[in-house]
C-alpha positions as CSV (number, residue, x, y, z in Angstrom):
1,X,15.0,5.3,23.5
2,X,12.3,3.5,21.6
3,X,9.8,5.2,19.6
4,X,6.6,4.8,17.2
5,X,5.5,8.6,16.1
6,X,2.9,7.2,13.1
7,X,-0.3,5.5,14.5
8,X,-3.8,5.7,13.9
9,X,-7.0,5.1,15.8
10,X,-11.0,4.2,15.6
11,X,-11.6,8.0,15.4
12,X,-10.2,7.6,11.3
13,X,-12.8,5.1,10.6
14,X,-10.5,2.4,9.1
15,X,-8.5,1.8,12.3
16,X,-9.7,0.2,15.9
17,X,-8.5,0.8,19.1
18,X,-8.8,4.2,21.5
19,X,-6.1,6.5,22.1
20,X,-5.8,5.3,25.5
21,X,-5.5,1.8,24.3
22,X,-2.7,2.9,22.1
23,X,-0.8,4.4,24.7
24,X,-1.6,1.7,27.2
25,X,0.2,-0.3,24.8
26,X,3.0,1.2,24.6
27,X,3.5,1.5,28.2
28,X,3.4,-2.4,27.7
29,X,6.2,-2.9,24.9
30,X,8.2,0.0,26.5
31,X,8.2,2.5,24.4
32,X,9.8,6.0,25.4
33,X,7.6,8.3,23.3
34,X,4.0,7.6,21.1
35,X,3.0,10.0,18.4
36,X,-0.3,9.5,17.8
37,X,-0.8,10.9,14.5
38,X,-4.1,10.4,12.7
39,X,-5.6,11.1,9.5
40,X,-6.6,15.0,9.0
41,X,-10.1,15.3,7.9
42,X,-11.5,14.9,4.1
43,X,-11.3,18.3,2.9
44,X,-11.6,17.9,-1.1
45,X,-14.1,15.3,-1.2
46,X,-17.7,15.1,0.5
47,X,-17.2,12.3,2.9
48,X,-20.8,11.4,2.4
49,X,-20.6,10.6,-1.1
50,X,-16.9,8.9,-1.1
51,X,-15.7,5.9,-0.2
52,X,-16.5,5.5,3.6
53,X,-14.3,5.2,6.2
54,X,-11.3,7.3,5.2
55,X,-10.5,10.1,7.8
56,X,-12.0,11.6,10.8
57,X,-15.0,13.8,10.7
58,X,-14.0,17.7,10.8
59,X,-15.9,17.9,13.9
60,X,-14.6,15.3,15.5
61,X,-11.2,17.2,15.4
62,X,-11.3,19.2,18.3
63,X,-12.2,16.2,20.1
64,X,-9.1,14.6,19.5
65,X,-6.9,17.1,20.1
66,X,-8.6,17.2,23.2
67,X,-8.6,14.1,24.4
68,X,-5.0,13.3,23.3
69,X,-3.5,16.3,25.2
70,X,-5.4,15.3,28.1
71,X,-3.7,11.6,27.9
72,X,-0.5,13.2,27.3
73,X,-0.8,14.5,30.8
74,X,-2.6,11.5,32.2
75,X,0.4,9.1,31.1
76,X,3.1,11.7,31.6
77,X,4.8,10.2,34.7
78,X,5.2,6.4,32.2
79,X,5.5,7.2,28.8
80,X,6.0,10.8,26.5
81,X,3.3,11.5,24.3
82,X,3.3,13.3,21.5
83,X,0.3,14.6,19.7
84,X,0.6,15.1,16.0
85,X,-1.9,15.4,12.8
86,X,-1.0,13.5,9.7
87,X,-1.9,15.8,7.1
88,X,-2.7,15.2,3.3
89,X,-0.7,17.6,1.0
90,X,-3.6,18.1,-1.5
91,X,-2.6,20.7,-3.8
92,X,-5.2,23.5,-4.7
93,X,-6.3,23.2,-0.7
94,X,-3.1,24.7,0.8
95,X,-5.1,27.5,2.4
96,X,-7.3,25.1,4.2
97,X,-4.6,22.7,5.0
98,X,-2.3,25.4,6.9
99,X,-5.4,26.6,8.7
100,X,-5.9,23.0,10.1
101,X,-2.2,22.8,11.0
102,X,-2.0,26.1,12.6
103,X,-5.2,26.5,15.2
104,X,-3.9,23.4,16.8
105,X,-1.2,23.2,19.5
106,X,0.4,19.8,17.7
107,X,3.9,18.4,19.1
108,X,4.2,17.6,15.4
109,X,2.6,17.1,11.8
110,X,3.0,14.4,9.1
111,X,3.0,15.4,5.6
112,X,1.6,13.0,3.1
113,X,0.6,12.4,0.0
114,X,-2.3,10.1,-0.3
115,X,-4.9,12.0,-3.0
116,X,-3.8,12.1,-6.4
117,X,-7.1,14.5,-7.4
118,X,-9.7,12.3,-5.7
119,X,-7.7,9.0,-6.3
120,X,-6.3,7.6,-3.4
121,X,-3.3,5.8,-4.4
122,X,-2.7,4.1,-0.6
123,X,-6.7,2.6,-0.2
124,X,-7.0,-0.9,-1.8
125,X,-10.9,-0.5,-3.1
126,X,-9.2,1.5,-5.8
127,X,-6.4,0.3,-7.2
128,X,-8.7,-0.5,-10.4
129,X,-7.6,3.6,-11.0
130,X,-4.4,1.8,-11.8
131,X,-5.5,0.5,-14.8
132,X,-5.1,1.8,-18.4
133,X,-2.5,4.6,-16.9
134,X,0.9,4.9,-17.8
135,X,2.8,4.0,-14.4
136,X,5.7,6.1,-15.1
137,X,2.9,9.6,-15.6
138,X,1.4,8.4,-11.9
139,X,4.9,8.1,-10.1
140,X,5.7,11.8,-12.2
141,X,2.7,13.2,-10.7
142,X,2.7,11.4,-7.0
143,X,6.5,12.6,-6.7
144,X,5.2,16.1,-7.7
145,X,3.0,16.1,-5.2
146,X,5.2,15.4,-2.6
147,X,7.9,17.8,-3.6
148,X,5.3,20.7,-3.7
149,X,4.3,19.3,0.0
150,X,7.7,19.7,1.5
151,X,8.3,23.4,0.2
152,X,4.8,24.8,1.9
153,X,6.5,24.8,5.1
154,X,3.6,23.0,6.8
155,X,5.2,19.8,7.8
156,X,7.9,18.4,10.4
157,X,8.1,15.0,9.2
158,X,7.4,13.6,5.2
159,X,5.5,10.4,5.9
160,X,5.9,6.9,3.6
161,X,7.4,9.0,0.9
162,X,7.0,6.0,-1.7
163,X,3.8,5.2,-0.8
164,X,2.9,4.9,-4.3
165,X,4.6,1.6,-4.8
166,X,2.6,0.1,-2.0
167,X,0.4,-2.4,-4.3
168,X,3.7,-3.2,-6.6
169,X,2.7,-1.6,-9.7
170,X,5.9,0.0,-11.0
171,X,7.1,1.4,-14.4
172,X,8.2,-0.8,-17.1
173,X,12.2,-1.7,-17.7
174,X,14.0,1.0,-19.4
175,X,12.6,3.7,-16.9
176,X,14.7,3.1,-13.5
177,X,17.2,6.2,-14.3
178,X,14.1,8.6,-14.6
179,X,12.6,6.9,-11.0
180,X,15.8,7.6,-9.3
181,X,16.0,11.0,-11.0
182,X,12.4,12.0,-9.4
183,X,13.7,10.3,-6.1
184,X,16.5,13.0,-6.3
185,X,14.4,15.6,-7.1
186,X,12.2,14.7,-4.1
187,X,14.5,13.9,-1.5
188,X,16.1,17.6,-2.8
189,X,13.3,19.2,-1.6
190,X,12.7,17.5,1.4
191,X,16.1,18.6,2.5
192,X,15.9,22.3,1.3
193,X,12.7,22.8,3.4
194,X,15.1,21.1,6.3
195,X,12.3,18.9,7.4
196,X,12.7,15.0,8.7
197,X,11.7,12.4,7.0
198,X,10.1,8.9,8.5
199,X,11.3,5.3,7.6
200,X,7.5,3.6,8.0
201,X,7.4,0.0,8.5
202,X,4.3,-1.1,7.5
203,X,5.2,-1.2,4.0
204,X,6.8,-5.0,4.6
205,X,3.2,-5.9,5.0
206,X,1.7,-4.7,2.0
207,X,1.7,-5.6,-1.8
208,X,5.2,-3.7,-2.4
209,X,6.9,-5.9,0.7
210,X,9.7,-3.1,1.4
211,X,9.6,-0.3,4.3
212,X,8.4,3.0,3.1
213,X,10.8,4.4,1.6
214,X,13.1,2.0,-0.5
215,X,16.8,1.4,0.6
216,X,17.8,3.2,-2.4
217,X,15.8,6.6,-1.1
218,X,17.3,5.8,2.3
219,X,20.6,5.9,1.3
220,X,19.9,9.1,-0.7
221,X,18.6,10.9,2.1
222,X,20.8,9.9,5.1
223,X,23.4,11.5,2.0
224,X,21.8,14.6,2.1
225,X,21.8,14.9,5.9
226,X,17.9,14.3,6.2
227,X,16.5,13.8,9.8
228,X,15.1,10.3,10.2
229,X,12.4,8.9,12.4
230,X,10.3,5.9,12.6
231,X,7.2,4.8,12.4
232,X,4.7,1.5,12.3
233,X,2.0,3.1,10.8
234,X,-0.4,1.1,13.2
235,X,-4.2,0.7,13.0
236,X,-4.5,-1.9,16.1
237,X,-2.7,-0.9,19.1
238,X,-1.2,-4.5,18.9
239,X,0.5,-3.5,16.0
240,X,2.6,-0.8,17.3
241,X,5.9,-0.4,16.9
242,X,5.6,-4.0,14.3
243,X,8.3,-4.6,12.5
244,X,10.3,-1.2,14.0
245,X,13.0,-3.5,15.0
246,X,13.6,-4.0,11.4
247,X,13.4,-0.1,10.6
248,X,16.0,0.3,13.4
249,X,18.4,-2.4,12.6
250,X,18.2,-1.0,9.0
251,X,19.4,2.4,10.7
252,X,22.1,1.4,12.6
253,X,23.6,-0.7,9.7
254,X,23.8,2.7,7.7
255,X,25.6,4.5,10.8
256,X,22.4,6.9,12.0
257,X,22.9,6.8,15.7
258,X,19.8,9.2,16.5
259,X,16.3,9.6,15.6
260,X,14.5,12.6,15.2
261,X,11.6,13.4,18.0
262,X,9.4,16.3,18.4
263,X,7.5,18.8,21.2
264,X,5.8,21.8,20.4
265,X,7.0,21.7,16.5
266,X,10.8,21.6,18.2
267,X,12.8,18.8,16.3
268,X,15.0,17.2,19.1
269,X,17.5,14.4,18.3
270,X,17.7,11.0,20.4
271,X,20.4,8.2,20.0
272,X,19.5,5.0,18.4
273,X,20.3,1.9,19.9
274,X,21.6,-1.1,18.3
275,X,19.4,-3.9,18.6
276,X,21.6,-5.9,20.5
277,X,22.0,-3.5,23.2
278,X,17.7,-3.6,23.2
């Protein structure tokens, strides 16, 4: 079964492609099941005033959801679709957040951390916030974030969950025990709240050139008995599933033989092929 449950499209405003074209395309490359999973709307920030482009309008929402359930069915007979929100943990905004999650029918919902206050740490017109802060602070507070995101209970799957390393700014030597000790603490809570946890591809295109999350946070969480799933993180529909042969074969090396799907918020478990038997 082949899979891609972390795409985007034109309706986030920094993506292209309709959802129909996504689907359509993975009819083509023969996928079993597409999440389409884009970006909940700005909640903390006036989209008018910030940086455009980022997310969805809020009114545009229902739209969505409409028109993605509606392909679900349309496509049902060639291909499972899955309809899913990707939805920034933003701390402070909780309430609003689980509102968004909850008067939606989703088949599943991302949590990510993108917002650092009104930073975004993943949008390349401002990595200049980088500058003059003390790395090792940033990673503390990022990881924080995502800790607190997997204990509300609002999420099926943790999305990128090192996303902060995506343009390659790290801490300096001499703090590597402390990373892997807020790793720990992270992947921890992911598996308390007993939620799954995505390996996302598209980090071997960015700055960072390493799937999100490292090897070193894989390992960790297939110790802990974490869920995994994949993703491409596409923004063209012909860039799904890129470089998920890669996420797979990574997989199957470290003896996971099934992936973690959803319907309705219902975690169900697939096997994972090798790639020679693809």
């Amino acid at each position: 079964m082949l899979i891609d449950y972390h795409t985007h499209h034109a309706r986030c405003g920094h993506a292209i492609g309709t959802l129909e074209e996504y689907i359509q395309r993975g009819i083509e490359i023969g996928l079993s099941q597409i999440g389409v999973s884009d970006h909940m709307p700005l909640l903390h920030v006036n989209p008018q005033t910030y940086y455009p482009e980022m997310a969805m309008p809020l009114d545009e929402l229902p739209s969505y959801v409409e028109e993605a359930f509606e392909l679900k069915q349309k496509y049902a007979n060639s291909i499972a679709v899955r309809v899913g929100l990707e939805a920034d943990y933003i701390e402070g905004w909780e309430d609003k957040i689980e509102k968004i999650i909850n008067d939606y029918p989703w088949d599943y919902v991302i949590g990510s951390v993108h917002f650092l206050g009104e930073w975004d740490v993943s949008d390349f017109r401002q990595v200049h916030h980088w500058e003059g802060r003390d790395v090792f602070k940033v990673y503390q507070t990022y990881y924080d974030a995502v800790q607190k995101a997997a204990r509300t209970g609002f999420y099926d799957i943790m999305g990128h969950l090192d996303v902060i390393k995506r343009f390659n700014y790290k801490p300096g030597q001499g703090r590597e025990q402390e990373i892997i000790e807020l790793e720990q603490l992270t992947l921890a809570a992911v598996a308390e709240a007993g939620i799954a946890m995505e390996l996302n591809a598209s980090g071997l295109t960015k700055p960072c050139a390493e799937m999100f999350p490292s090897d070193r946070i894989l390992k960790g969480a297939i110790g802990l008995g974490i869920p995994l799933t994949v993703g491409s993180d596409a923004h063209d529909p012909m860039k799904l599933s890129e470089n998920l042969n890669i996420a797979r074969s990574a997989l199957y090396d470290l003896g996971i033989r099934e992936l973690a799907t959803f319907e309705q918020r219902r975690r169900v478990m697939v096997p994972l092929q090798s790639q020679e038997r693809l």
